[in-house]
TIDRENBA-128237 format. One line per 5 residues: number of its first residue (from 0); their letters; for each residue x, y, z of C-alpha. Coordinates in nm, 2 decimals, decimal comma, padded with zeros to 4 digits. Last residue first. Example, Ala and Ser with C-alpha at 12.3 -4.5 7.8 and 13.67 -1.06 7.14 Angstrom:
BEGIN
1> sa> 01,37 -00,11 00,71 ~ 01,23 -00,45 00,78
***
This chain:
BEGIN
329> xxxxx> 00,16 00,82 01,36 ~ -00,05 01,13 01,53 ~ 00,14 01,36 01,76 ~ 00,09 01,39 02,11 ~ 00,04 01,75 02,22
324> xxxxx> 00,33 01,85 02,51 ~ 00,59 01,91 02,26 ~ 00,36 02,17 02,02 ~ 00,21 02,30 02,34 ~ 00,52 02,40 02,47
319> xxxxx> 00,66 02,54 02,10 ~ 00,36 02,80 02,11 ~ 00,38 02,89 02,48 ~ 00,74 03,02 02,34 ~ 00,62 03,21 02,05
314> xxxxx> 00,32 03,35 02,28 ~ 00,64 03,52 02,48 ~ 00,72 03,44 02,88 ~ 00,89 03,73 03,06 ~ 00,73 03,70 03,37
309> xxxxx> 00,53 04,02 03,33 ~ 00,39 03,90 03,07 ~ 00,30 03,57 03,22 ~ 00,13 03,80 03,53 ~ -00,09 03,97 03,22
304> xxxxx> -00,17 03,64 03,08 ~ -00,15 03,59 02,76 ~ -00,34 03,67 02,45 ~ -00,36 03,43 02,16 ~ -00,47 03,50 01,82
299> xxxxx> -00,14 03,71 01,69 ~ 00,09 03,37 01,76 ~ -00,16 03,15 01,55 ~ -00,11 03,14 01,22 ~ 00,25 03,20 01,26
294> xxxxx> 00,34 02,98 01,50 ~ 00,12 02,70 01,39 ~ 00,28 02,65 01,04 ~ 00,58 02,39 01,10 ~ 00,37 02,17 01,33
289> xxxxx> 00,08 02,19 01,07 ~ 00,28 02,08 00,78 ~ 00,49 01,82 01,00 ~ 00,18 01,66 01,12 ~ 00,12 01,56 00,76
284> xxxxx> -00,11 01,75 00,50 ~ -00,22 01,54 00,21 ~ -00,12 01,55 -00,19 ~ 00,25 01,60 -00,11 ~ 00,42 01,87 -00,39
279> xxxxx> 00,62 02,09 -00,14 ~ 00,39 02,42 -00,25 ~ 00,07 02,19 -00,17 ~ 00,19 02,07 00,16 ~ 00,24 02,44 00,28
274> xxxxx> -00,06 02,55 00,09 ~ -00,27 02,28 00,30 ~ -00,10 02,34 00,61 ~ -00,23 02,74 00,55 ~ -00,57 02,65 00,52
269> xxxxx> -00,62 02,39 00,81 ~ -00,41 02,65 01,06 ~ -00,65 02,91 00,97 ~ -00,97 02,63 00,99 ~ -00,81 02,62 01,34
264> xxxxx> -00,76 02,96 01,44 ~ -01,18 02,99 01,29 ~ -01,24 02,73 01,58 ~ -01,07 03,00 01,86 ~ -00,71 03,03 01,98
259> xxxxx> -00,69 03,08 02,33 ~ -00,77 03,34 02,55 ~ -00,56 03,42 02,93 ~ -00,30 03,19 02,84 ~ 00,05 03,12 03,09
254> xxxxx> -00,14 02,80 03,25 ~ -00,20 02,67 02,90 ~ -00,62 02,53 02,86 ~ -00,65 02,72 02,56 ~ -00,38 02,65 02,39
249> xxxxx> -00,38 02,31 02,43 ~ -00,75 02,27 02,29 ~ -00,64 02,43 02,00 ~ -00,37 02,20 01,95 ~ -00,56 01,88 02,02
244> xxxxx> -00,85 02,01 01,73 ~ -00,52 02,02 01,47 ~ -00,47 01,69 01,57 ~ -00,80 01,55 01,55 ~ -00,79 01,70 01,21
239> xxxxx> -00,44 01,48 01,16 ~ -00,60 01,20 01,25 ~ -00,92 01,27 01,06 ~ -00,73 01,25 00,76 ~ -00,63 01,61 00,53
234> xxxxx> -00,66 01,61 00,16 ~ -00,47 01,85 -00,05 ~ -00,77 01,99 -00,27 ~ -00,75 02,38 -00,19 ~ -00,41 02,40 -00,33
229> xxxxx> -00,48 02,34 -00,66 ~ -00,79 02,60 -00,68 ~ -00,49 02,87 -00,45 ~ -00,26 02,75 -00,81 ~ -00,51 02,78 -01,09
224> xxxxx> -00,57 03,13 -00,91 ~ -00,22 03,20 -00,87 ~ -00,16 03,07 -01,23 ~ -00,47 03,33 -01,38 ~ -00,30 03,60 -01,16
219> xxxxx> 00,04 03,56 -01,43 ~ 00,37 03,41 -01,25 ~ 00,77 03,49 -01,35 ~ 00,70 03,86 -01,36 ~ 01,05 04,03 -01,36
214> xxxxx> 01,34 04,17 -01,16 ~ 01,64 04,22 -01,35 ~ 01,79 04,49 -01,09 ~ 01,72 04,74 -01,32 ~ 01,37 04,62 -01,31
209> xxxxx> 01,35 04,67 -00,91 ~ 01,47 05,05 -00,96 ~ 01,34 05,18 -00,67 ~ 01,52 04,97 -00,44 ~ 01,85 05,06 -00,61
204> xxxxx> 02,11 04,87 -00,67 ~ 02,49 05,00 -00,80 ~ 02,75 04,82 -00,69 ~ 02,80 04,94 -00,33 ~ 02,41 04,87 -00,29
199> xxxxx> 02,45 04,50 -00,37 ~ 02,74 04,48 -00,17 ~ 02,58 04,66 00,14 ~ 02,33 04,36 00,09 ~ 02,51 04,09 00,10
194> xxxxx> 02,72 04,23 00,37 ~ 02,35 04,25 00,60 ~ 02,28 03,87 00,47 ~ 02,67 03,75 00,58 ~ 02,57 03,95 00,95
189> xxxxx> 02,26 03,80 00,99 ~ 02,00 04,00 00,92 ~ 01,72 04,19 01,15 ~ 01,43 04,02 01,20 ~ 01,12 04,00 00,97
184> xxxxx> 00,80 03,83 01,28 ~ 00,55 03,71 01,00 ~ 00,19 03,73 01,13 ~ -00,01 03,46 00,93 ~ -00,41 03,44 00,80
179> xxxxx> -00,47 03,79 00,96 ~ -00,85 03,88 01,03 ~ -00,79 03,75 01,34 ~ -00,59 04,03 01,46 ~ -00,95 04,24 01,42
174> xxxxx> -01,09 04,03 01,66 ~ -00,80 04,05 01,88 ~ -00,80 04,46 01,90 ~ -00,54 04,63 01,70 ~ -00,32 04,91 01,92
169> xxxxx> -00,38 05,27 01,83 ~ -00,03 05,40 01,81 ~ 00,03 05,73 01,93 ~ 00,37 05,61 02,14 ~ 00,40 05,22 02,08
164> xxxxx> 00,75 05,19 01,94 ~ 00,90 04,85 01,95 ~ 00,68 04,65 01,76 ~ 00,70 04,85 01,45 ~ 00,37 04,70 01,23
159> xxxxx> 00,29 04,61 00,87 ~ 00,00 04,54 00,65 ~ 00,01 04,28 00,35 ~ -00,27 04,29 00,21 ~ -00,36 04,06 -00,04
154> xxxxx> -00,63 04,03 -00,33 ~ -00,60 03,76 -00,65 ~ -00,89 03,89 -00,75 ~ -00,96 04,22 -00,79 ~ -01,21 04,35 -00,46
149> xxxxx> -01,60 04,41 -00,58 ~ -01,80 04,69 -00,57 ~ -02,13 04,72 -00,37 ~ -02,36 04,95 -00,40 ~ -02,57 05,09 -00,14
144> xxxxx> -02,43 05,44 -00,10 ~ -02,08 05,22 -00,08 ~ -02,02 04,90 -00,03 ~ -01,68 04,80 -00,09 ~ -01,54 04,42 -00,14
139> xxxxx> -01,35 04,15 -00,07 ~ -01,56 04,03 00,24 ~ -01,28 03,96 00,48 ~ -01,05 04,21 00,35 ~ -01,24 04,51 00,28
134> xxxxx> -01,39 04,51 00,68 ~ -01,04 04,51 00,77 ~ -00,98 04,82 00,56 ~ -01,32 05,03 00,67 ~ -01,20 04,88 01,07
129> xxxxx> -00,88 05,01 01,05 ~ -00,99 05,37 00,98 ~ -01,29 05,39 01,22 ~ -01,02 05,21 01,49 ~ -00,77 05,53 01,47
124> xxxxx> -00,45 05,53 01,22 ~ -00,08 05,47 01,38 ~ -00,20 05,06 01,40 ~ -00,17 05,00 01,04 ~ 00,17 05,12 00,97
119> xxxxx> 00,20 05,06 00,60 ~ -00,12 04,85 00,50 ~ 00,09 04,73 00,16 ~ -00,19 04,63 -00,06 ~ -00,15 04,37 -00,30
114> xxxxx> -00,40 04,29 -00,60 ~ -00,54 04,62 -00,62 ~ -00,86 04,85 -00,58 ~ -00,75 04,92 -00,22 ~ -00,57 05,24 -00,26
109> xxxxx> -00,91 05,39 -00,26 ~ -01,16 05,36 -00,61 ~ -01,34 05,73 -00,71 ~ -01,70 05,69 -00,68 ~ -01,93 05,96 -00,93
104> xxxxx> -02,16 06,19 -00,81 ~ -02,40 06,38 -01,07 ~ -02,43 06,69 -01,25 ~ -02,21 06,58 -01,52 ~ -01,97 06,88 -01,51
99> xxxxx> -02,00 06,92 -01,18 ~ -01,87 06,60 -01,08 ~ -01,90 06,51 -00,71 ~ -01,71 06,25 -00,57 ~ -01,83 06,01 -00,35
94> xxxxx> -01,53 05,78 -00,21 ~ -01,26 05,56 -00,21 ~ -01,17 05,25 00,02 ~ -00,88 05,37 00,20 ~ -00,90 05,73 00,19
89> xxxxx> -01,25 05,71 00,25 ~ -01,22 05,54 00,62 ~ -01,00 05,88 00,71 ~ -00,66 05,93 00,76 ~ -00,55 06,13 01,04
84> xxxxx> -00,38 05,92 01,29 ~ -00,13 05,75 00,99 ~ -00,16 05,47 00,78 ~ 00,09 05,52 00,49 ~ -00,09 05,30 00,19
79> xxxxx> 00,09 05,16 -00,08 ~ -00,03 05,00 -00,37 ~ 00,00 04,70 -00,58 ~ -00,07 04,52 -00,94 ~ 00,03 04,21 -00,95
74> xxxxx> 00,30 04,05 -01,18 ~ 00,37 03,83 -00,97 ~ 00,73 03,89 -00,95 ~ 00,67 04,24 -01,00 ~ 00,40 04,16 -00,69
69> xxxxx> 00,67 04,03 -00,46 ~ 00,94 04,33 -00,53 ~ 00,71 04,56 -00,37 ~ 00,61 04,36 -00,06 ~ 00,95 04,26 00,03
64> xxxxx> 01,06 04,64 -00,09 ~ 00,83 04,77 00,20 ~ 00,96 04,51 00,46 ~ 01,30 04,61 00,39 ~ 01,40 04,59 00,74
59> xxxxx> 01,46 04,95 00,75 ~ 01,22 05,01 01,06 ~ 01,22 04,70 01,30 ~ 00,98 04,42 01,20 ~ 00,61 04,32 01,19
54> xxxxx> 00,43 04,19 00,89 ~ 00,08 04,11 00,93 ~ -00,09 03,87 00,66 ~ -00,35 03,78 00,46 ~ -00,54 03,49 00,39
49> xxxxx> -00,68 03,33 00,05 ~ -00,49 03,02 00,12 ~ -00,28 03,03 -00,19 ~ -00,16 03,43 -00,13 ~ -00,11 03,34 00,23
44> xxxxx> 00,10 03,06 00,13 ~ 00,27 03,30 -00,06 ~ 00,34 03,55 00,19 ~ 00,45 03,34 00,43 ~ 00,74 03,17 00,17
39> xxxxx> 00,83 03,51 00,09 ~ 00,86 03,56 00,47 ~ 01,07 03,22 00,50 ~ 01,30 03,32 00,18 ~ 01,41 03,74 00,39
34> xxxxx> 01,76 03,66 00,34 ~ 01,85 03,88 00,05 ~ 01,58 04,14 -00,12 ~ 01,64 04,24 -00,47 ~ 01,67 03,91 -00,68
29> xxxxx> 01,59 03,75 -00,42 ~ 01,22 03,81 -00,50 ~ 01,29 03,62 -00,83 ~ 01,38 03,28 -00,62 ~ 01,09 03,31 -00,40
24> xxxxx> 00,87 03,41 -00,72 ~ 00,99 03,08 -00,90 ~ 00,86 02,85 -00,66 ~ 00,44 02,98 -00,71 ~ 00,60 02,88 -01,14
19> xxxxx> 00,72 02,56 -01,03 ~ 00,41 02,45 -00,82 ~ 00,21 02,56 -01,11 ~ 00,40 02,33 -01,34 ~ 00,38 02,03 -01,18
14> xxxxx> 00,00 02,06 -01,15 ~ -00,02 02,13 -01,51 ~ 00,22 01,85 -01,56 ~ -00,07 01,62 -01,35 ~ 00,07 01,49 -01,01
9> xxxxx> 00,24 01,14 -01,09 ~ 00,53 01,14 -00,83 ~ 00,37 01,35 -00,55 ~ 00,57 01,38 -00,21 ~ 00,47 01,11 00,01
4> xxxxx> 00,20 01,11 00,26 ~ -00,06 00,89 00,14 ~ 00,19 00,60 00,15 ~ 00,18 00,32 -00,10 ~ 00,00 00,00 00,00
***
């Protein structure tokens, strides 16, 4: 009886192919940004899974140039928007405008009307603001004067925080956290990544020049979509459901947690093991998928407690002690 498990040996060319093209973009992105492969990795499961995701690093990370030099590789249109403490719901998702000339009022799109949004900042504007691009995102779409237009497809945003400075920030309640597929944690480089770098620039690069630097769209939106459809059908067994379930439970019943993760955490995890094992070619998710994406689907869903806090103890950690303390299925 063959194993269920293995990577594919068969899988349709089509198949075959999509997977190469979705592993071509990690390679393009380097092209421009060096040692950032597991957040380009994040970002496309996310992209397969229908999810989004929240980016948090230091300033000059190159989290802005990540996002950039993803959808060139994608060839995805994208915008930028600079969240900041006044910027209105409108600004986001567009607006009424009225034409004189036509007598009538006429909606002009927001930054939203793209493939990838970069949510730059997105806890510097209030809750009103948040809320009108969170509200985008889960039903991909705008409804405005009662009518509703809808998102382009593929959609992403990608929306990015500075965990170290908190002063007129307005701080992203857990619902709203949930909206994220993946939070991506982009640390600083090690020191061979940071030369790399410096070397690039010495010779010449410029990270607003991404074609200069030979970057080019290696996917279409027609393979993403063939891709997220392909994606969707990795098969999961009721072991590995039961372990998912397990998980969950763990979380919420950890000494150090104040609220677990909730059912919709779990169909997260479900969602983003299945573009894991997807993008390495096995046609149903092992224990290793989900053990290898719990941290970052669900280390924004769970709050601690505040004398853990105080303790020192991070979700990330909590995290890895469930993961060791959950029996694993054979």
């Amino acid at each position: 009886m063959s194993d269920p498990t293995a990577p594919l040996a068969d899988t349709p060319a089509d198949d075959d192919a999509l997977r190469e093209s979705m592993n071509r973009v990690r390679l393009e992105v380097g092209k421009a940004v060096i040692g950032q492969e597991g957040t380009v990795t994040g970002l496309l499961i996310a992209l397969l899974a229908g999810g989004h995701v929240l980016l948090e690093g230091v300033p000059g990370v190159a989290k802005t140039l990540l996002v950039r030099s993803f959808s060139t590789a994608l060839g995805l249109g994208t915008k930028r928007i600079q969240f900041t403490p006044d910027l209105m719901p409108g600004d986001v998702s567009g607006s009424l405008i009225y034409d004189a000339r036509a007598g009538e009022f006429e909606f002009r799109e927001g930054p939203i009307f793209t493939n990838i949004v970069l949510a730059d900042e997105i806890n510097r504007t209030p809750p009103k603001t948040q809320s009108a691009l969170l509200e985008a995102m889960e039903e991909r779409q705008v409804s405005t004067d009662g009518v509703t237009r809808t998102l382009p497809d593929p959609f992403l945003v990608a929306a990015t925080q500075n965990p170290v400075e908190h002063e007129g920030t307005y701080t992203l309640p857990e619902a709203q956290l949930d909206r994220f597929l993946l939070k991506l944690i982009i640390d600083l480089p090690a020191r061979d990544a940071e030369f790399a770098v410096l070397r690039r620039h010495a010779d010449g690069f410029s990270p607003r020049d991404l074609a200069g630097a030979g970057l080019q769209a290696v996917a279409s939106a027609d393979e993403i979509r063939a891709a997220r459809e392909a994606a969707a059908t990795v098969t999961v067994s009721d072991d590995v459901l039961g372990y998912v379930v397990d998980l969950a439970q763990a979380t919420r019943q950890s000494p150090s947690v104040q609220l677990g993760v909730s059912p919709r955490a779990s169909t997260a995890l479900l969602s983003a093991a299945k573009a894991w094992a997807w993008l390495g070619g096995y046609p149903a998710i092992t224990p290793d998928h989900v053990q290898t994406m719990v941290v970052p689907t669900w280390r924004h869903r769970i709050r601690l407690r505040p004398d853990a806090e105080l303790e020192g103890v991070s979700v990330d950690a909590v995290l890895g002690s469930v993961l060791q303390q959950t029996r694993v299925p054979i």
